[in-house]
Residue, then its C-alpha position, 0 to 999 in steps of 0.5 A: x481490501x483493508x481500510x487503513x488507519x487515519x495514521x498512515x492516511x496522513x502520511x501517505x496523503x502527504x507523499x506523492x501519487x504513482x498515478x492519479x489517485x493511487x499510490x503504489x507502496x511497499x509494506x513492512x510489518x512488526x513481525x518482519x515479512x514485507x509486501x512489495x507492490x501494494x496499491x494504496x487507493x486515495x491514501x485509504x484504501x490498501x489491496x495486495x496488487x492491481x488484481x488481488x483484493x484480498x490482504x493477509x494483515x491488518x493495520x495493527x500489523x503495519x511497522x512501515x509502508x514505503x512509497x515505491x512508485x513500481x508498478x511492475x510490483x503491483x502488475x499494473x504493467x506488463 
């Protein structure tokens, strides 16, 4: 899991939840890749999907995080 900065807190606080307490985003770093299906939980806490914990960047790497809503993506549905 990876703790995320107080910046990008504020901002997703202020976006609606995908259900209660969590969001589910999509993430876009300075070098270009991006990340689909990254569950955020309660606007701090970041994990790749439901069932992965482990995530490949840090907050200095984030350029965006875009709310998606799609569970598909985080495999919280089938």
């Amino acid at each position: 899991m990876l703790k995320l900065s107080d910046k990008w807190g504020q901002i997703l606080n202020d976006e609606a939840e995908t259900g209660m307490g969590y969001q589910v985003v999509s993430v876009h770093l300075r070098d270009g890749r991006a990340f689909d299906g990254v569950v955020v939980i309660d606007s701090s806490m970041m994990k790749l999907n439901a069932h992965t914990s482990d995530v490949p960047f840090v907050d200095d790497d984030i350029a965006d995080i875009v709310l998606t809503h799609d569970k598909r993506a985080a495999k919280l549905i089938p």
